[in-house]
Every structure is written in structure tokens, then in C-alpha cells.
C-alpha positions in Angstrom: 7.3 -18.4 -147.9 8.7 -16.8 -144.9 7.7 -17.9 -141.1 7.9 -16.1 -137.7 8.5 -19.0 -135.0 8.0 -17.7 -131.5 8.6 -19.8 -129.0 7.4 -19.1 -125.4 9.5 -20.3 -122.7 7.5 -22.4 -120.0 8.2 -21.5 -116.4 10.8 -23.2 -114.9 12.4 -24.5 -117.7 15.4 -22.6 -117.8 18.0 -25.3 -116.2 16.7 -28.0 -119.2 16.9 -25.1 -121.5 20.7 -25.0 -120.7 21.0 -28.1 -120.3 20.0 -28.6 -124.4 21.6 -25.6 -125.9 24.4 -28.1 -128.0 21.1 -29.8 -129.2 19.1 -26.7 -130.1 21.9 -25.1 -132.1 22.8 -28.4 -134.1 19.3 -28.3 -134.9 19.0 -24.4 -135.6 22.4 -25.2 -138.1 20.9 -27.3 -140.3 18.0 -24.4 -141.2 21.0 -21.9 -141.8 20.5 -21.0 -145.1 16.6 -20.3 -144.8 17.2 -18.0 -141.6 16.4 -14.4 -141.6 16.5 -14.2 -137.6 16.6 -15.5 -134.8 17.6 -14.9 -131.6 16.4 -15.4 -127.6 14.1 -13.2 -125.9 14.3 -11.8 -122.4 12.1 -10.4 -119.4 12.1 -7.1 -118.2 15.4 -7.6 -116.1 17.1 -8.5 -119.5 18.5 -11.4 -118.2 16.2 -14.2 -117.4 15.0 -16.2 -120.8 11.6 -15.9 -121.8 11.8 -17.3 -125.3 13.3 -17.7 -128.6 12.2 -16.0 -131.9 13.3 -17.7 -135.8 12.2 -16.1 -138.5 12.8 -18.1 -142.0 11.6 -18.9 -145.5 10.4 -22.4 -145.8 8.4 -24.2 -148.4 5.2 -23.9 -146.7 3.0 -23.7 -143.6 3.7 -27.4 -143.3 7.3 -27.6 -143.0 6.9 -24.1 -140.7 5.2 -26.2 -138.1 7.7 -29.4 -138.7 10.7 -26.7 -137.9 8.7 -25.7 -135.2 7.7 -28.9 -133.4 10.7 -30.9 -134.2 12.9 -28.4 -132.2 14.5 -30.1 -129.3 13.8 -27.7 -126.9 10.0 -27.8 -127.9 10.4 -31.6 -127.5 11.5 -31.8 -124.3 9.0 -29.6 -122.9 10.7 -26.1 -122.5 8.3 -24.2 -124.5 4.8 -23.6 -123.1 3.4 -22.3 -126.7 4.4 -21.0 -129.8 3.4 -18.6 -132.3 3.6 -19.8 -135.6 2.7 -17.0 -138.7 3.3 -17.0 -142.3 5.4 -13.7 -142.4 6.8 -10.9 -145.2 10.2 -9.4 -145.2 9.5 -6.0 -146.2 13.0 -5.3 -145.8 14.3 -8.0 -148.1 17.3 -8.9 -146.3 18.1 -10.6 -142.8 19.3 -9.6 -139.6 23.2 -9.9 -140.5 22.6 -7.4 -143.6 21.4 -4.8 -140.7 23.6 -2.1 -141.3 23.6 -1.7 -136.7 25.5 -5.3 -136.2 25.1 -7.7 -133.6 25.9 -5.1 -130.9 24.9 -1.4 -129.7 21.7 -0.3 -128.0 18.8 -2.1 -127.2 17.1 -4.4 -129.2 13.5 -5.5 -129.3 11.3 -8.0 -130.7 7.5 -6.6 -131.2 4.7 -8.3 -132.4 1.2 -6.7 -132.7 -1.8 -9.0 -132.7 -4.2 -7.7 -135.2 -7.2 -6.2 -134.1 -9.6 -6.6 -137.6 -7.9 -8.4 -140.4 -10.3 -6.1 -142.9 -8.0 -2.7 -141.5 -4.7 -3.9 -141.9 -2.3 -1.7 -140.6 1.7 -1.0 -140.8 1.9 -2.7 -143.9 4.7 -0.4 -145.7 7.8 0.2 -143.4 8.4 3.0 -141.2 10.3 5.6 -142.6 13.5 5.3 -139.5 14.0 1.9 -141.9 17.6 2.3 -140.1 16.8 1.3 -137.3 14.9 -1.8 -138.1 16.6 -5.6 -138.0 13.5 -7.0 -139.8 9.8 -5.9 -140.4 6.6 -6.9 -142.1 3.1 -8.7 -141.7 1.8 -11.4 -139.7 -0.7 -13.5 -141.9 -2.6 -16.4 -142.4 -1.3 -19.4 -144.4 -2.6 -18.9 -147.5 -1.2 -15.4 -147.1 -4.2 -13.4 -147.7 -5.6 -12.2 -144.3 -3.2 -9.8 -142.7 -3.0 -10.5 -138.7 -1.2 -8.4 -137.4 2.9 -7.3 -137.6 6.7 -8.3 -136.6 9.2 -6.7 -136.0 12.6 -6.7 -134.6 13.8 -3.6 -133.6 17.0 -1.4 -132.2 15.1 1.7 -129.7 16.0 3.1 -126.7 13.5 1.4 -124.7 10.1 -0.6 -125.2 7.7 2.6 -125.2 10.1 3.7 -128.7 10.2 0.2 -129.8 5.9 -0.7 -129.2 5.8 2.9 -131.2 6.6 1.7 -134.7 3.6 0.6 -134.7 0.3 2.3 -135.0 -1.2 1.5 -131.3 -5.1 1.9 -131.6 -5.1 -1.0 -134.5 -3.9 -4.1 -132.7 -5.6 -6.1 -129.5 -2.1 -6.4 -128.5 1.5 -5.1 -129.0 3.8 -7.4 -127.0 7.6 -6.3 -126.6 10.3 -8.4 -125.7 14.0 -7.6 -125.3 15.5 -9.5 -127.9 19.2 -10.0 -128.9 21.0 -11.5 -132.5 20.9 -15.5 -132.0 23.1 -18.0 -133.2 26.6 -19.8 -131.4 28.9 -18.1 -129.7 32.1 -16.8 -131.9 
């Protein structure tokens, strides 16, 4: 089963944020193999840290929220909430399969908050498939309600990026400037 993990960085917390980054990626390497994504998130400056985003295949809702809760940063009190969805890779492959690589042009996490879970929309992928780093639905645990849709994206900007998906359908599209994850080469 595959999990989108948002977490959403609580104000203030940057310096402790830093201050476990050794910590956080230890922990983040020991889930290597079930990662499709993951990657930091940032406000509109593009610098200042506003979250972290890990999308992976795990046994079940469960061990999704152990991953979750168990990450040091969460511990320690950096995160202020967190999004946790039972997810589908309609790609079928992760974010160091997309054919774009790490760098080059802007990249964006979206995430539409379904509007009525009996209209589910965006559920085949867009047809500009090249520019996408991963796509597919948001739903329930048992994986039968749709609740919206993830994505993470490469556009020119966040109007391009919020436009992969169809905009009267959701309550909410956030976007968030996103970039690959992981250490440092």
C-alpha cells in the first residue's frame, strides 16, 4: 500500500529543524527501499522551510502512521500537523525514475483536497505525463473512497502546477515549492 506523509512545519521551528537533520535522515535511510519521494517543501520566497513530503509503500495504514509519528523531527515538536493518506502511483515508478532528474525548473508539490468523494476527479494521469515526478489519488484506508489527489510536479510556476488539476472539484488545491529529498551527495 502506498502513503503520502505530509508534514507541516510549525512556526518557529526551523533552528531545531536543523539542529536534527543527522537524525531525520538516519531515520528517513532505514525506509529507503519503500520510498517513492520525498523531499522538503518551501514558502513562497523558496527558501524558508515549510515542510517535508514522503511518499512510500508500506504494509498498511498502521505502519503509515508509525513512519509518521516516530520521525524525529515529529518527536521533538517541529511539525504542527501532518497529512497522512493512503495513496496510488499511477505512474508506477518513483521520483529518481523521472526522466527530468533532480535538477532543472521549478518543482511543485500539489495536493487537492476532495470536494465530494462520490465525483472523483483526476483519477487517470494527465496527458503532459512528462512532466510529472509522481501522481495519483488521495484515499481513505481501506482504499475505497477517493479524497482527493497528489502530485509532485516540474511547471513554470504554481498557477501551471495547481492546473493539472481540474479546479472546480476540490475544496482546496494547495501548492508548495517542493524540491527532490534525500542527503546531500
Amino acid at each position: 500500500m502506498e502513503f503520502l506523509c505530509y508534514h507541516r512545519d510549525r512556526p518557529g521551528s526551523l533552528s531545531l529543524r536543523y539542529e536534527l537533520v543527522e537524525e531525520h535522515w538516519s531515520y528517513m535511510d532505514r525506509y529507503a527501499k519503500e520510498m517513492i519521494a520525498r523531499g522538503p517543501t518551501f514558502g513562497d520566497d523558496g527558501d524558508t522551510l515549510t515542510g517535508s513530503v514522503h511518499i512510500l509503500d508500506l504494509p498498511d495504514p498502521a505502519a503509515a502512521r508509525a513512519f509518521a509519528f516516530d520521525e524525529p523531527g515529529y518527536q521533538a515538536g517541529i511539525y504542527r500537523d501532518v497529512l497522512i493518506r493512503r495513496w496510488r502511483n499511477l505512474l508506477g515508478r518513483t521520483m529518481w525514475d523521472f526522466p527530468g532528474g533532480r535538477t532543472g525548473g521549478n518543482r511543485y508539490l500539489v495536493i487537492g483536497l476532495g470536494l465530494d468523494a462520490e465525483q472523483a476527479a483526476d483519477l487517470t494521469v494527465p496527458s503532459d505525463r512528462d512532466e510529472l515526478i509522481a501522481y495519483g489519488p488521495l484515499l481513505s484506508d481501506s482504499g475505497a473512497t477517493w479524497l482527493g489527489t497528489a502530485a509532485l510536479v516540474r511547471a513554470p510556476d504554481p498557477h501551471a502546477a495547481r492546473a493539472i488539476l481540474t479546479p472546480d472539484r476540490y475544496a482546496d488545491i494547495e501548492v508548495h515549492n517542493w524540491q527532490f529529498g534525500g542527503r546531500p551527495s
